[in-house]
C-alpha positions as a Markdown table, in Angstrom:
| # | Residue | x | y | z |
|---|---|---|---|---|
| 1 | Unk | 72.7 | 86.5 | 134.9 |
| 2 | Unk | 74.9 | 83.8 | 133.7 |
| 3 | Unk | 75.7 | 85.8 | 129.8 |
| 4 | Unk | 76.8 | 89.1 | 132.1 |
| 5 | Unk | 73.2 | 91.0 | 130.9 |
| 6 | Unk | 71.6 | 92.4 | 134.0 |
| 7 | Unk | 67.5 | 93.0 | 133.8 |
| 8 | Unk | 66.0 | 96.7 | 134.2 |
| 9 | Unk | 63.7 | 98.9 | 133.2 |
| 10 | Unk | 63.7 | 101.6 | 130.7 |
| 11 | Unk | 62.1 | 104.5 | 132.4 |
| 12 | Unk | 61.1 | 106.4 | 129.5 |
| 13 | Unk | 59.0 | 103.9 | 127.8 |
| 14 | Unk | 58.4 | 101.8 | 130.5 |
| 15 | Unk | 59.7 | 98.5 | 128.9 |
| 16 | Unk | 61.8 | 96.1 | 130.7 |
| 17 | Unk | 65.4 | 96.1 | 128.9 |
| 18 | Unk | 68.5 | 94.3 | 128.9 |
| 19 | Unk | 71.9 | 95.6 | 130.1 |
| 20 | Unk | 74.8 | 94.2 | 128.9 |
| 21 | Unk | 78.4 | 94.9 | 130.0 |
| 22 | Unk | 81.1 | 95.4 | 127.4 |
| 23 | Unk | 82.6 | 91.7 | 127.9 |
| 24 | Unk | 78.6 | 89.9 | 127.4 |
| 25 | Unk | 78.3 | 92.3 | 124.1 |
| 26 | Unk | 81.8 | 91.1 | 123.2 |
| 27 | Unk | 80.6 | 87.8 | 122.9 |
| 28 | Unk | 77.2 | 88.6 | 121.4 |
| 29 | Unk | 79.0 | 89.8 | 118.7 |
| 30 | Unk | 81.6 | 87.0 | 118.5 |
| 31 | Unk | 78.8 | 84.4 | 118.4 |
| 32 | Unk | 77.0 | 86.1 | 115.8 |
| 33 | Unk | 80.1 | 85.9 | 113.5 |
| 34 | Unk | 80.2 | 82.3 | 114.5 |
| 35 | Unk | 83.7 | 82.8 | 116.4 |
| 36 | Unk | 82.1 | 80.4 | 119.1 |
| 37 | Unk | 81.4 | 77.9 | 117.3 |
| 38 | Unk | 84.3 | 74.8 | 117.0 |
| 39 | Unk | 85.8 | 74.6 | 113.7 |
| 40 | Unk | 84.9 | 71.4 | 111.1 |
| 41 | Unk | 86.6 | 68.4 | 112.7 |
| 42 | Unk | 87.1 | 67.0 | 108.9 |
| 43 | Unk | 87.0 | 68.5 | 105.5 |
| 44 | Unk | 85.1 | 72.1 | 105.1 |
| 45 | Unk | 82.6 | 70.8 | 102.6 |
| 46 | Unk | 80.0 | 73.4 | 100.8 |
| 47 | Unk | 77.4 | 72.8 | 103.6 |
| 48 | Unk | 79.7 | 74.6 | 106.0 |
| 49 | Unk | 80.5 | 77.5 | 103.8 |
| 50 | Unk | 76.4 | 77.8 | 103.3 |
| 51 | Unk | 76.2 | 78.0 | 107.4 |
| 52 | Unk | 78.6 | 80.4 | 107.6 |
| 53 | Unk | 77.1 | 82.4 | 105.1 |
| 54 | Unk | 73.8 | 82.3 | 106.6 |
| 55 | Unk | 75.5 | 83.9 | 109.5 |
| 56 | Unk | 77.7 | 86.7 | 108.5 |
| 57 | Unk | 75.6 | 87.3 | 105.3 |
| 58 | Unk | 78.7 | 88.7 | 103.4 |
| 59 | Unk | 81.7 | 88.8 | 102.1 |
| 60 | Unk | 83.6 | 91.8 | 100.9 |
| 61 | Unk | 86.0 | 92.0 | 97.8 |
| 62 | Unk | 89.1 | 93.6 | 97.7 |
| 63 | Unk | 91.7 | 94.1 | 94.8 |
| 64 | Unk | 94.1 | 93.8 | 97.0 |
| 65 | Unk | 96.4 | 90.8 | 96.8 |
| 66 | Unk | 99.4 | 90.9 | 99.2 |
| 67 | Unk | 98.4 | 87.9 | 101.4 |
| 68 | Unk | 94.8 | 86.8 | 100.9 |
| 69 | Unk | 92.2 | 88.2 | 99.0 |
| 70 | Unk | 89.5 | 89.7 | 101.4 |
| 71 | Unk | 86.9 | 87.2 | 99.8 |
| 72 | Unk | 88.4 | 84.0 | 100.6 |
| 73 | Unk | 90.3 | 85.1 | 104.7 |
| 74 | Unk | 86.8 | 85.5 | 106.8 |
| 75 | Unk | 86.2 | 81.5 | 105.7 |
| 76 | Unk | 89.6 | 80.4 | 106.8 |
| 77 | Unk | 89.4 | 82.4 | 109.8 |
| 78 | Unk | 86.0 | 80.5 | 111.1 |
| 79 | Unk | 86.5 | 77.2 | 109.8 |
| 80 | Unk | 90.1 | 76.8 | 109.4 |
| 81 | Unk | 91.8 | 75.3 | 106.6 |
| 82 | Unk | 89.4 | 74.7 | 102.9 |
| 83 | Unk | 89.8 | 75.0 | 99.7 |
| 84 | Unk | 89.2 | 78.4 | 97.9 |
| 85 | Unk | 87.1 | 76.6 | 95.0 |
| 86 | Unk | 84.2 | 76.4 | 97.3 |
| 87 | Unk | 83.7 | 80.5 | 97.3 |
| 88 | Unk | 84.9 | 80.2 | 93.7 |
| 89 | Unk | 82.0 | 77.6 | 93.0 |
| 90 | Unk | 79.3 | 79.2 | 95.3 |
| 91 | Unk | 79.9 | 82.6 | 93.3 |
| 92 | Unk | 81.0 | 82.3 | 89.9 |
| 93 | Unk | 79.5 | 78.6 | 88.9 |
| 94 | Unk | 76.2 | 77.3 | 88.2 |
| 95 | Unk | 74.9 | 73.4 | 87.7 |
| 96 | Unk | 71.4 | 72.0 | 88.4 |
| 97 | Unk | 73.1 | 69.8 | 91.4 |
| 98 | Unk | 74.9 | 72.8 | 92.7 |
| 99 | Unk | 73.2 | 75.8 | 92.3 |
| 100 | Unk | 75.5 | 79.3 | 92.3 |
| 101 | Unk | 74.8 | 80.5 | 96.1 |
| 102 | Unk | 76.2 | 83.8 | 95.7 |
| 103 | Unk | 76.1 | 86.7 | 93.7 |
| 104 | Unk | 77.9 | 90.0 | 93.4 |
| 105 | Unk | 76.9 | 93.4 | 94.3 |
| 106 | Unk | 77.8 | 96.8 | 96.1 |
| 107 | Unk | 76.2 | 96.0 | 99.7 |
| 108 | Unk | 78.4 | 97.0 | 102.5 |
| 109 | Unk | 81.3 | 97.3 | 100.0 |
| 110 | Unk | 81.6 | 95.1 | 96.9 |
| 111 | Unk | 80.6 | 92.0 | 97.9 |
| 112 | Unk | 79.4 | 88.1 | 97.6 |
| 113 | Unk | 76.1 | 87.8 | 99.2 |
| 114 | Unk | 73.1 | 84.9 | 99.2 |
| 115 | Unk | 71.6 | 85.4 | 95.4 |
| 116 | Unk | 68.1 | 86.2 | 97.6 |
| 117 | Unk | 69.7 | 89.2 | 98.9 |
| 118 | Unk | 70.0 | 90.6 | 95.1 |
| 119 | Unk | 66.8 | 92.4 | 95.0 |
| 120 | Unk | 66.7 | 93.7 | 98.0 |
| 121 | Unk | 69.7 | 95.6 | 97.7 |
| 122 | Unk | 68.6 | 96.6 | 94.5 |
| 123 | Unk | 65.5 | 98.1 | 96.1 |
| 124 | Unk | 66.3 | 102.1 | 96.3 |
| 125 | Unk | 66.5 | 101.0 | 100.8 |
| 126 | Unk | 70.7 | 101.5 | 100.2 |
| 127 | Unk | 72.2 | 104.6 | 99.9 |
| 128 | Unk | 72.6 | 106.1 | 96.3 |
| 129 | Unk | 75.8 | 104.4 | 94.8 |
| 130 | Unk | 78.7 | 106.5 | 93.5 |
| 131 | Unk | 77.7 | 105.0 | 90.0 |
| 132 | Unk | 74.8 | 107.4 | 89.8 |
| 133 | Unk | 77.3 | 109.9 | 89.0 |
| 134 | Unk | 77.3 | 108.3 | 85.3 |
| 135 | Unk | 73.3 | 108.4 | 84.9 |
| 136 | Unk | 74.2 | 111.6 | 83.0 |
| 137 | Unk | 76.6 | 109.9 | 80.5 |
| 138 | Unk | 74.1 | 106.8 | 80.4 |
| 139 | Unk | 71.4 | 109.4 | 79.0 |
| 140 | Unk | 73.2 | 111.4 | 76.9 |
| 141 | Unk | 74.5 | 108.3 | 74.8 |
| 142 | Unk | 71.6 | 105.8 | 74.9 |
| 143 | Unk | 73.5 | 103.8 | 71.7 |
| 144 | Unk | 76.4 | 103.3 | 73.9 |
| 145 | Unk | 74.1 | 101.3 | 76.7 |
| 146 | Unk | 71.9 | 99.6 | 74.2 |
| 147 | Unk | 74.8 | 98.6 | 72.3 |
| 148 | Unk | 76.9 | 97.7 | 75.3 |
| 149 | Unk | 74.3 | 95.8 | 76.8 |
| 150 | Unk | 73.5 | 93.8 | 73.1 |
| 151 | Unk | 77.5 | 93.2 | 72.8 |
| 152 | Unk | 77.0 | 91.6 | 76.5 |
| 153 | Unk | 73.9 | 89.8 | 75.7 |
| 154 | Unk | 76.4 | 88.1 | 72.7 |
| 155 | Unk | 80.0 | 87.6 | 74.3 |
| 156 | Unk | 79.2 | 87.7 | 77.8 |
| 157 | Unk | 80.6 | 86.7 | 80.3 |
| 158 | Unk | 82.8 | 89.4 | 79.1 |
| 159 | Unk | 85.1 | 91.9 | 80.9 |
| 160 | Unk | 85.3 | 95.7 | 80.1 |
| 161 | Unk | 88.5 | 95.3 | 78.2 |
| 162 | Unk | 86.6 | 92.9 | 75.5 |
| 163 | Unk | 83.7 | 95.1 | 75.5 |
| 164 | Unk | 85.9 | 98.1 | 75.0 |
| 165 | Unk | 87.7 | 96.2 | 71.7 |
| 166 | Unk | 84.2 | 95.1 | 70.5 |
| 167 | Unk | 82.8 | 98.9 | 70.7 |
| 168 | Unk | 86.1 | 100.4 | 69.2 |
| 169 | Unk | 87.4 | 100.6 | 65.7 |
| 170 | Unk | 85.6 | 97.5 | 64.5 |
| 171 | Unk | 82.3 | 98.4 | 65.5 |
| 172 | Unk | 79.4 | 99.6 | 63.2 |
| 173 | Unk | 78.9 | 103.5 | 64.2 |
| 174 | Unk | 76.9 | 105.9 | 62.1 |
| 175 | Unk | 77.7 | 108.3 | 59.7 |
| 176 | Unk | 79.3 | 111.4 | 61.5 |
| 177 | Unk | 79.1 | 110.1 | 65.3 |
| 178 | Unk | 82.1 | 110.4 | 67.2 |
| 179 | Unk | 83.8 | 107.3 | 68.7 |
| 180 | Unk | 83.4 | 107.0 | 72.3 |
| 181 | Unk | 85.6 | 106.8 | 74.8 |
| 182 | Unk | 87.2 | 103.8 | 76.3 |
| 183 | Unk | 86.9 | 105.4 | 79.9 |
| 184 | Unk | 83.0 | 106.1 | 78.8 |
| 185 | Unk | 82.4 | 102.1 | 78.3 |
| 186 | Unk | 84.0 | 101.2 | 81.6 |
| 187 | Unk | 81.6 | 103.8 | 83.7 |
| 188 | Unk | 78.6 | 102.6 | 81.7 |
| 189 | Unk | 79.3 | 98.7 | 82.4 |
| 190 | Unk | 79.5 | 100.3 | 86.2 |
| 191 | Unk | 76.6 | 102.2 | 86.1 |
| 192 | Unk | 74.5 | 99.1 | 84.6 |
| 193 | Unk | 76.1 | 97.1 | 87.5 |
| 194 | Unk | 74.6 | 99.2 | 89.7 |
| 195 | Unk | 71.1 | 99.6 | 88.6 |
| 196 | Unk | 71.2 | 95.8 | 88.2 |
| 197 | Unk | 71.1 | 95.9 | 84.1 |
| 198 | Unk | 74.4 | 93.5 | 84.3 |
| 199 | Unk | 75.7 | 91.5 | 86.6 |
| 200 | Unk | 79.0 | 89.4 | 87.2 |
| 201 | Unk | 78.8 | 86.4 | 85.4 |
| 202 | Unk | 82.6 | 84.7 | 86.5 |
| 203 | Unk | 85.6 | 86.2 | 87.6 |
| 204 | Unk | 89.2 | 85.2 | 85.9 |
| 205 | Unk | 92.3 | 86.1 | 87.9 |
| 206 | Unk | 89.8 | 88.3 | 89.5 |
| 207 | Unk | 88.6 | 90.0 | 87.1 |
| 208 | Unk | 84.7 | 91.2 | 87.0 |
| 209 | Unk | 83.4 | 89.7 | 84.0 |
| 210 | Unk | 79.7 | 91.3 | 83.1 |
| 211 | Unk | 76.8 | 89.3 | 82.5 |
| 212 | Unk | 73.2 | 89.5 | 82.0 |
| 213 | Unk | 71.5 | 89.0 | 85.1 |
| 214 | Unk | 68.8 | 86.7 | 83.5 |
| 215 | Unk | 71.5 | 84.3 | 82.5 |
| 216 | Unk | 73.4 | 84.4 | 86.3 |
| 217 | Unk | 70.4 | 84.5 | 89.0 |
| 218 | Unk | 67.1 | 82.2 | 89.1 |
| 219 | Unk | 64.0 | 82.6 | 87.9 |
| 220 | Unk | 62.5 | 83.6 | 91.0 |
| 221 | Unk | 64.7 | 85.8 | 92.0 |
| 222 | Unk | 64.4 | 88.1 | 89.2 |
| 223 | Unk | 60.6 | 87.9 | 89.5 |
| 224 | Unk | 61.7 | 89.6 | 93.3 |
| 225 | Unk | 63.1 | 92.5 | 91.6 |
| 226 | Unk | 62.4 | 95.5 | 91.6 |
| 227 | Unk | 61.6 | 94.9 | 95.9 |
| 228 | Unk | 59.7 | 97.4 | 98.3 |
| 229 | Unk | 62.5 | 99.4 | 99.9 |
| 230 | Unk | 60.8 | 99.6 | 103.2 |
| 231 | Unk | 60.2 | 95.7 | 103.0 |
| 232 | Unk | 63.6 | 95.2 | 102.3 |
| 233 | Unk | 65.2 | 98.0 | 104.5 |
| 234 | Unk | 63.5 | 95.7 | 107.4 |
| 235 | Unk | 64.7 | 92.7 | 105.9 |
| 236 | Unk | 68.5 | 93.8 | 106.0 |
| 237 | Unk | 68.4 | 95.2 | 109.2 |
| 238 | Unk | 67.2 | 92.3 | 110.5 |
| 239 | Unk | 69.8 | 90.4 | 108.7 |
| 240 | Unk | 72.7 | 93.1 | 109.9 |
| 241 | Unk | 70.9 | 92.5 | 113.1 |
| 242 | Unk | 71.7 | 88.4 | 113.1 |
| 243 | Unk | 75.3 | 88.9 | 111.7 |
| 244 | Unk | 75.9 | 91.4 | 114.4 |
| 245 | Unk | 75.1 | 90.2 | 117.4 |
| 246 | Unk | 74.5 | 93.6 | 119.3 |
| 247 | Unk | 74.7 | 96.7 | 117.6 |
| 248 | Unk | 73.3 | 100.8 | 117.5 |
| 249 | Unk | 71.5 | 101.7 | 114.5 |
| 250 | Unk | 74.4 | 103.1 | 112.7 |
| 251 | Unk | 76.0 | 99.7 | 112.8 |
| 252 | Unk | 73.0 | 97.9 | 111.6 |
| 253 | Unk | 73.1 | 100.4 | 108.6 |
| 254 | Unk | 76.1 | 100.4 | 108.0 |
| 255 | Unk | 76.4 | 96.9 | 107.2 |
| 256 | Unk | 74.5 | 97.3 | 103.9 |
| 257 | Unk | 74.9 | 100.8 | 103.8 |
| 258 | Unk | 71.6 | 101.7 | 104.2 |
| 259 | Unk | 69.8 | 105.1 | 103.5 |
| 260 | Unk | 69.8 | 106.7 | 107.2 |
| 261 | Unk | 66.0 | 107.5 | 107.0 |
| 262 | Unk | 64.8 | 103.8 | 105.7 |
| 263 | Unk | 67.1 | 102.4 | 108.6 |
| 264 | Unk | 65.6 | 104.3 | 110.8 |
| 265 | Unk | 62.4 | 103.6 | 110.1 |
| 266 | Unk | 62.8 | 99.6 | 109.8 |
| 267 | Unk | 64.7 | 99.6 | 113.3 |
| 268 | Unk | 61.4 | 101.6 | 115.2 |
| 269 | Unk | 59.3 | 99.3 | 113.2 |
| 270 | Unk | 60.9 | 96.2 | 114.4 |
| 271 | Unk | 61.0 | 97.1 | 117.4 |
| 272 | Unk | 57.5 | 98.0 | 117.6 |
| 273 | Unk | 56.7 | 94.4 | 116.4 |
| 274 | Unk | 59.1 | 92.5 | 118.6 |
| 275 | Unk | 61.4 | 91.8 | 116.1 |
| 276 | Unk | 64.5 | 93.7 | 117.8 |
| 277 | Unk | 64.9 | 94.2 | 121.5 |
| 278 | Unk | 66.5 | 97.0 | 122.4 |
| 279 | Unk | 69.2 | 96.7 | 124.8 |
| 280 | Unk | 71.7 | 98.9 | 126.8 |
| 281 | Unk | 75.7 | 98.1 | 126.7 |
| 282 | Unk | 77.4 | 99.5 | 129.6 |
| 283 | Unk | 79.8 | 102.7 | 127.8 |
| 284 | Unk | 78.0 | 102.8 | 124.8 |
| 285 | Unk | 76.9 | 106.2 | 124.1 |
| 286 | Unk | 73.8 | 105.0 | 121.5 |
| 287 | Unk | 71.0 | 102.5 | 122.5 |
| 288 | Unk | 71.7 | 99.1 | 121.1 |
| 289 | Unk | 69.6 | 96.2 | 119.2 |
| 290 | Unk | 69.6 | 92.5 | 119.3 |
| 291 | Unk | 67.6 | 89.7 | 117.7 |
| 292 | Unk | 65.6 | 88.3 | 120.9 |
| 293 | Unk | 67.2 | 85.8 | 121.9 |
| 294 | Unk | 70.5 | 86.3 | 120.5 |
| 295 | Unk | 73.0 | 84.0 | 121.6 |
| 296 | Unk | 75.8 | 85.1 | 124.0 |
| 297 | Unk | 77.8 | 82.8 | 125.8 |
| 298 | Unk | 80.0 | 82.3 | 129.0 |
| 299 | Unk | 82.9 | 81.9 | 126.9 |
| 300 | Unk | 84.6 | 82.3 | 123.9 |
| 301 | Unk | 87.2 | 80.4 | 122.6 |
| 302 | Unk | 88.7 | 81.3 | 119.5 |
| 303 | Unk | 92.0 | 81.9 | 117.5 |
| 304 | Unk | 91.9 | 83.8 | 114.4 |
| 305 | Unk | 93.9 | 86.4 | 112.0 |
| 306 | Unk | 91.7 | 88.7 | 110.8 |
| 307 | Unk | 91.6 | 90.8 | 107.5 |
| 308 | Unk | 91.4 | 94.4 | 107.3 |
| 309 | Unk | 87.7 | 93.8 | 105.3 |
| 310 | Unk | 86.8 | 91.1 | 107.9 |
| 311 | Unk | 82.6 | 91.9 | 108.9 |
| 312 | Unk | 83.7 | 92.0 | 113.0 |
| 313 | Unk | 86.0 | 94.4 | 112.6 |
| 314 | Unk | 85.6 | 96.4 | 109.3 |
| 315 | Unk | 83.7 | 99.6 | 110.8 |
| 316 | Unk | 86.5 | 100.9 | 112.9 |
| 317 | Unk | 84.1 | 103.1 | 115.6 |
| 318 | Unk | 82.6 | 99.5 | 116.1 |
| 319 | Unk | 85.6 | 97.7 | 116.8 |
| 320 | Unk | 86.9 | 100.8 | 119.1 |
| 321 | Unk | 83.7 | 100.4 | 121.2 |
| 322 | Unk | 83.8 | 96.5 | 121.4 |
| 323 | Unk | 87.3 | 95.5 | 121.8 |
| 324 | Unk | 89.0 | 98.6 | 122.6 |
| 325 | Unk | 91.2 | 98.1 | 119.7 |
| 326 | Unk | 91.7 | 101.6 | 117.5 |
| 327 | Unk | 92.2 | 100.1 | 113.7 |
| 328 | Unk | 93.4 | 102.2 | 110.4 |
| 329 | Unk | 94.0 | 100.2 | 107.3 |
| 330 | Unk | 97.7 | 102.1 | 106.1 |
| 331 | Unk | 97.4 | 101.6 | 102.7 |
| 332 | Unk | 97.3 | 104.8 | 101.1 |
| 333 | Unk | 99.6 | 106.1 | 103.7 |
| 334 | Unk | 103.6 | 106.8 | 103.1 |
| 335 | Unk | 105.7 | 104.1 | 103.9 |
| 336 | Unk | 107.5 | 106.6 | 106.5 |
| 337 | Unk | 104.5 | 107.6 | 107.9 |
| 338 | Unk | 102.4 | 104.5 | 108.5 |
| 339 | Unk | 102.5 | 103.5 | 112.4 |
| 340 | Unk | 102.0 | 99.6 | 111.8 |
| 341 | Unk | 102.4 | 98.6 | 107.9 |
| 342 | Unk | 100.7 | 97.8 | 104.7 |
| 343 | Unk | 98.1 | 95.7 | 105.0 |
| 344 | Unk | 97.7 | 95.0 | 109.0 |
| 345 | Unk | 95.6 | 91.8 | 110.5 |
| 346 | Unk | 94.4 | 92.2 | 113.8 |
| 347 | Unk | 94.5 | 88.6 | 115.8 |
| 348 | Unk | 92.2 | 87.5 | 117.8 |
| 349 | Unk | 92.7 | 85.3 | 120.6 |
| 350 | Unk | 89.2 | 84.2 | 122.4 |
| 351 | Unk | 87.0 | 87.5 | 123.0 |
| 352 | Unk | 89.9 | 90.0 | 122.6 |
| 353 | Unk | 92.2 | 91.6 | 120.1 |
| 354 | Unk | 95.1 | 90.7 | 121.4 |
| 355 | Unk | 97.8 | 91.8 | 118.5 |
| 356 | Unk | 98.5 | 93.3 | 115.0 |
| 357 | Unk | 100.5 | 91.6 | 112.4 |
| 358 | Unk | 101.6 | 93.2 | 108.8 |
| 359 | Unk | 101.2 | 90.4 | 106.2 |
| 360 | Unk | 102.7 | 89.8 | 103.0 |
| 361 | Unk | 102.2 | 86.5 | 101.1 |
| 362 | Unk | 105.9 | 86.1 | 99.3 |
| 363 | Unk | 105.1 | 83.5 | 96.6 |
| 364 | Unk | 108.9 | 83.8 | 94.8 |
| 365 | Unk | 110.6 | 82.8 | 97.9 |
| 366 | Unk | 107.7 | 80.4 | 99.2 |
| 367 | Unk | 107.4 | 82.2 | 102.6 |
| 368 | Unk | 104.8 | 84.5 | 104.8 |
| 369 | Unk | 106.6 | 87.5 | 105.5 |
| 370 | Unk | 105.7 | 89.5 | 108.7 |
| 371 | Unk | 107.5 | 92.8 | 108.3 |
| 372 | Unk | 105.9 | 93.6 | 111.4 |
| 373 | Unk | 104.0 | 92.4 | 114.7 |
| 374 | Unk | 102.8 | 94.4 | 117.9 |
| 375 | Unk | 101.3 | 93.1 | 121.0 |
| 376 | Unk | 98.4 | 95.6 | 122.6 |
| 377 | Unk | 99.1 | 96.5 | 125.7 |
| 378 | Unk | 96.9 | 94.8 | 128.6 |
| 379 | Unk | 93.8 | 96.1 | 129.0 |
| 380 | Unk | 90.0 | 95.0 | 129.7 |
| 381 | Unk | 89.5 | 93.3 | 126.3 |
| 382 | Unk | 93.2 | 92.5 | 125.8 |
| 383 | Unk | 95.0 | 89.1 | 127.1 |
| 384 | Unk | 97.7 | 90.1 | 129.5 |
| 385 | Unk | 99.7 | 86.4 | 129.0 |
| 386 | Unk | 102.2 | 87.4 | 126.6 |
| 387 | Unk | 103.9 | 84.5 | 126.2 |
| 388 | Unk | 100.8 | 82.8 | 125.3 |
| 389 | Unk | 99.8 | 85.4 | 122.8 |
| 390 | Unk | 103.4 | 84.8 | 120.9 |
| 391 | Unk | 102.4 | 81.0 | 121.3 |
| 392 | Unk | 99.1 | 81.2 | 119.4 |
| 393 | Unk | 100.2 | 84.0 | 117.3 |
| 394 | Unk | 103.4 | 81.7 | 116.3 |
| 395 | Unk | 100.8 | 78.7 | 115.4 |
| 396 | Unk | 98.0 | 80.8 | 113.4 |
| 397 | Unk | 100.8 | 82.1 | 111.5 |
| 398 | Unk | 102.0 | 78.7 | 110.7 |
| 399 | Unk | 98.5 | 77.3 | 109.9 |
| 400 | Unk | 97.8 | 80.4 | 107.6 |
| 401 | Unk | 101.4 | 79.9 | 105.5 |
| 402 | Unk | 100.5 | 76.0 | 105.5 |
| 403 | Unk | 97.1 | 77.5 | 103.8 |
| 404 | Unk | 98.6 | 79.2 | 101.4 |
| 405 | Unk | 100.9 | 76.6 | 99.9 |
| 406 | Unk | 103.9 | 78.8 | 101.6 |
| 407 | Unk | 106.6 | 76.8 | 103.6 |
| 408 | Unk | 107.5 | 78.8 | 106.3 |
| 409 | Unk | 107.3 | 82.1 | 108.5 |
| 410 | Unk | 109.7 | 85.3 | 108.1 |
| 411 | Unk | 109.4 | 87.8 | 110.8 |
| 412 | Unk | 111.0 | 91.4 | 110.7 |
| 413 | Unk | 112.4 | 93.6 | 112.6 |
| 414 | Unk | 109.4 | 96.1 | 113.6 |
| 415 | Unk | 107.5 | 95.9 | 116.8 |
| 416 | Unk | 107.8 | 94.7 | 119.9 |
| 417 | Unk | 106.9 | 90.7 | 119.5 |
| 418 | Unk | 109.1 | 90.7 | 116.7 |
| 419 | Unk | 111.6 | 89.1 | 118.6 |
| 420 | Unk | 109.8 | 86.8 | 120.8 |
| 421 | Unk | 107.8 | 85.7 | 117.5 |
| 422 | Unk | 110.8 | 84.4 | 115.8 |
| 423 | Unk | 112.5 | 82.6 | 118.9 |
| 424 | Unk | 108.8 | 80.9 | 119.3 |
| 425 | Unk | 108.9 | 80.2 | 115.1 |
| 426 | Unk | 112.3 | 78.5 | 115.6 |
């Protein structure tokens, strides 16, 4: 067949089932993260973002600020250059002509997801949330959420700091009850996050500022809340399942971090109603699931730096098994110890992963600094040309300082298309 997906039959349940080699789920997964697709010939207007979104679902939030922020880098790296104020808008704005798109909750990680999705996450079909850890506080001081939520209901959108100043000193307390805590308000503003008691109303300079989820999300979706969590377990999957591409069951849980059993269920019960097809990928150990119909095509043609929270390639096993590519954000490990840098972006160049670059956005000299870049060696899934690969690399690097309001590229020392990389940037 034409996509690389071979016909056969599935012995055991006597179903006829696709088989896909590694390259035709490559660019299943590509497509479905809307890598095929060409980028806006004009301006990226709020219409595009909205496709995008329909596609990939999320987006994940990151305090983490030395190039990009993780909310605003999968965007640039389908559509090209835009202007951040459209995620701002679609997430933290409201007006009857341009109605807030997104809202924010805990769904693969912290995220911006389509304000429909709210409730569904909300369901009890997710995994318990480390936030249940502070039901215990919540219960022992039922003042402290009443009072929290009423101090919310009057300044909000407010952050935790606020809300901690309002509770303190200068609040109205009882005769003989201790003051609480400032750590206790900033675990009970997460736990009412969580259940879906606040919500974010705006962030400023990315900070969370609470609101009341009746004065954020629309009518109708808070009529939608609280959701069946087997309705809505089938309903993410089915989403994971579109943003996806191809994918086992763990990877369609993962996505929203599903409870293993109610994932389970929802992917035998879909495919029991022909809403999955199951399908085999040549050297994957686990069966595999696609929409039917799922679009994979002859070729992909993409260029693209990708963030470490980016959807392709943030579950690591996934992004072993598809591109070959073994992946470890080095964060949190020693600077003597960490094998590629800080904060690493893998690049892709058409349906492989063809380098690693560490990134660091230097706004007091105005430059992109690449302390380090390293080719991966040819492979199946890897592009052997490397003088092409410092090309493109050379050019996406450009296009991303040009983004950023940065007027040039800075390469390092480290790794071995260091060199090349700067002749090419000269």
């Amino acid at each position: 067949m034409p996509d690389g997906s071979i016909a056969a039959v599935d012995s055991a349940a006597g179903n006829r089932v696709d088989v896909l080699g590694p390259a035709a789920a490559r660019r299943a997964a590509l497509a479905a993260q809307g890598f095929a697709d060409a980028r806006p010939s004009g301006v990226v207007t709020r219409r595009h973002l909205a496709r995008l979104l329909a596609r990939i679902r999320l987006l994940q939030l990151d305090s983490v600020n030395v190039a990009v922020r993780a909310h605003y880098m999968p965007v640039f790296s389908r559509l090209g250059p835009y202007d951040p104020g459209l995620v701002d808008d679609a997430a933290w704005t409201h007006a009857a002509r341009r109605p807030r798109l997104l809202v924010e909750y805990w769904a693969h990680e912290a995220s911006l997801l389509p304000v429909a999705d709210w409730p569904l996450l909300l369901s009890g079909a997710k995994r318990p949330g480390w936030w249940r850890h502070y039901k215990a506080l919540a219960d022992r001081e039922p003042q402290l959420v009443d009072d929290l939520l009423a101090a919310v209901k009057e300044l909000g959108p407010v952050g935790a700091g606020a809300l901690e100043t309002a509770l303190g000193a200068g609040a109205a307390r009882p005769k003989g009850a201790s003051w609480w805590a400032r750590s206790d308000i900033k675990r009970i503003c997460e736990y009412l996050f969580g259940t879906g008691a606040l919500t974010t109303g705006a962030r400023v300079h990315f900070q969370r500022l609470y609101d009341l989820p009746e004065r954020v999300l629309p009518p109708e979706v808070l009529a939608a809340h609280p959701a069946d969590p087997e309705v809505s377990a089938r309903a993410l999957v089915l989403r994971a399942a579109g943003a996806l591409g191809v994918a086992t069951e763990p990877d369609l849980r993962d996505y929203y971090r599903l409870g293993p059993a109610h994932a389970q269920r929802a992917v035998a019960e879909l495919l029991e109603e022909g809403a999955l097809q199951r399908v085999a990928v040549r050297g994957w150990r686990h069966p595999a699931y696609r929409l039917p119909g799922a679009r994979i095509p002859r070729r992909v043609t993409a260029r693209a730096l990708l963030s470490p929270f980016d959807p392709l390639i943030w579950e690591r096993a996934r992004t072993e098994r598809l591109f070959g590519f073994r992946y470890r954000i080095e964060i949190y490990v020693p600077e003597p110890l960490r094998e590629y840098g800080y904060y690493v972006f893998p690049f892709l160049l058409d349906d492989a992963l063809v380098a690693r670059v560490d990134l660091k956005a230097d706004r007091v000299a105005g430059v992109l600094r690449v302390p380090g870049a390293f080719g991966e060696p040819p492979g199946p899934s890897t592009v052997a040309d490397r003088p092409q690969v410092v090309a493109e690399l050379a050019a996406a690097l450009h296009e991303l300082a040009a983004w950023q309001g940065l007027d040039g590229v800075v390469v390092g020392e480290r790794g071995d298309l260091a060199a090349p990389l700067t002749a090419q940037l000269r």
